[in-house]
C-alpha atoms as one frame of an Amber mdcrd trajectory, in Angstrom:
protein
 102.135  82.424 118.704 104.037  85.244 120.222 102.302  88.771 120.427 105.135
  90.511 117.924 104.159  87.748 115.712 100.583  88.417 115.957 101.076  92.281
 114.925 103.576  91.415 112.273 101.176  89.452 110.441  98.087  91.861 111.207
 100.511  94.811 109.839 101.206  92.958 106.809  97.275  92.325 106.456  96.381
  95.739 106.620  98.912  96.311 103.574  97.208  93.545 101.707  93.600  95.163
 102.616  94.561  98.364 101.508  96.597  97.957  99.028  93.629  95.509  97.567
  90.815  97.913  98.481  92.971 100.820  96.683  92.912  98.512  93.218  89.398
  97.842  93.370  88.282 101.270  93.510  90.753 102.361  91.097  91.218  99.507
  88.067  87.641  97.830  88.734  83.846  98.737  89.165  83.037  97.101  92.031
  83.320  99.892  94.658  81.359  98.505  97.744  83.617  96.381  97.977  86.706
  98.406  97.581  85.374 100.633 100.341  84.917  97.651 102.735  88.339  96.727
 102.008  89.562  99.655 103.021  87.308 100.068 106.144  88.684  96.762 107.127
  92.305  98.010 106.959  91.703 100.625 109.332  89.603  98.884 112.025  92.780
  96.296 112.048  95.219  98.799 111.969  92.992 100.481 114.964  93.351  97.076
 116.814  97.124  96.855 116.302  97.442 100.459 118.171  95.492  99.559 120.805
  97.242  95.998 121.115 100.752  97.632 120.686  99.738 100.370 123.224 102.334
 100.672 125.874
């Protein structure tokens, strides 16, 4: 795969992870794992800056 590939489907990952992480904590009791979710978005979206860096 092609690199703007690559950060199109990590982009649309970190949506999924945070959008996932923000239902848990809000709608469900289970917020370890909410959290983690939403830990995991940003250490992607972290990668995709550094990847995307010019």
């Amino acid at each position: 795969m092609t690199e703007p590939a690559l950060l199109s489907i990590s982009m649309l990952a970190v949506f999924a992870l945070a959008l996932g992480g923000g239902w848990i904590l809000t709608k469900r009791s289970e917020k370890k794992q909410g959290v983690l979710m939403l830990i995991a978005a940003a250490v992607l979206l972290a990668n995709i800056l550094i990847w995307a860096w010019p």
